[in-house]
C-alpha positions in Angstrom: 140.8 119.2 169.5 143.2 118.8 166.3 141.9 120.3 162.8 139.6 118.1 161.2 138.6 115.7 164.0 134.5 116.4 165.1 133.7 115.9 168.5 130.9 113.5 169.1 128.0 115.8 169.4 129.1 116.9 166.3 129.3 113.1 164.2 126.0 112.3 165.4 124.4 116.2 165.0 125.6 115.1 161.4 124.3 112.1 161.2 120.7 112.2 162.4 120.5 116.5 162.9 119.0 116.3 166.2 115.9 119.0 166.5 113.3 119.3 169.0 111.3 117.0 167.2 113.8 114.2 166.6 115.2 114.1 170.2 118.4 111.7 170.7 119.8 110.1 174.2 122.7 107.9 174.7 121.2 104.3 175.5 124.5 102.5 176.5 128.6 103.4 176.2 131.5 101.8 177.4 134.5 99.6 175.7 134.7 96.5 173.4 138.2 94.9 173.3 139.5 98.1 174.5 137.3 100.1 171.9 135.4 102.8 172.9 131.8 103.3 171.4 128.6 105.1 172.1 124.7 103.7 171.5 123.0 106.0 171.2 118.7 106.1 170.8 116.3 107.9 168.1 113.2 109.0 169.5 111.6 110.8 167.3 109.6 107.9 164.8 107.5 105.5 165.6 110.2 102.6 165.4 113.1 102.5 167.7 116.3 103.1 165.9 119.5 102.8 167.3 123.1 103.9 166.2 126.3 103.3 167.5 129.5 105.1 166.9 132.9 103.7 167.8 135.9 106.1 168.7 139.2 105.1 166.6 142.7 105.1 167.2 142.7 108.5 165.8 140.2 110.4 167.7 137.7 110.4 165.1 134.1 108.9 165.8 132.7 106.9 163.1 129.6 104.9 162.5 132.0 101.8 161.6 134.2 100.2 164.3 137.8 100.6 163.7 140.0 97.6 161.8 141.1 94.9 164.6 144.7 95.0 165.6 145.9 91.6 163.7 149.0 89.8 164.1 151.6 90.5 161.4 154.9 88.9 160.6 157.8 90.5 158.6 161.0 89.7 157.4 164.5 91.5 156.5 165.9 91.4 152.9 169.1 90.7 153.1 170.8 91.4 149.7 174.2 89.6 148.5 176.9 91.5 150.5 174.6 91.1 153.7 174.5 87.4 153.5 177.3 85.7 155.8 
């Protein structure tokens, strides 16, 4: 693993610090328009809670999916001694 990319144990141990008390289990994972993410279950209140964290182009796992591809045109400048 490259320097300064957190495994995903490690992004969710850092958001939610799982203890024996607040146990966590992954609910559901798989990929979404070729995006990988993870659901994953908290157990340890009396109301379900669910986060999921989505794996980006980078490696990183965040709790925000990563920005969609879009279509993107572009154009050459072509300055005065280009132009024929």
């Amino acid at each position: 693993m490259s320097e300064g990319r957190m495994s995903l144990r490690a992004v969710i141990d850092k958001w939610v610090g799982r203890t024996p008390t607040n146990p966590i289990r992954v609910v559901r994972h798989g990929d979404a328009r070729s995006r990988r993410y993870v659901q994953v279950a908290l157990s340890g209140s009396q109301t379900a809670r669910m986060i999921f964290f989505f794996r980006h182009d980078n490696g990183n796992w965040n709790v925000f999916p990563p920005e969609t591809q879009r279509p993107a045109m572009t154009h050459l400048q072509y300055g005065p001694h280009d132009a024929q």
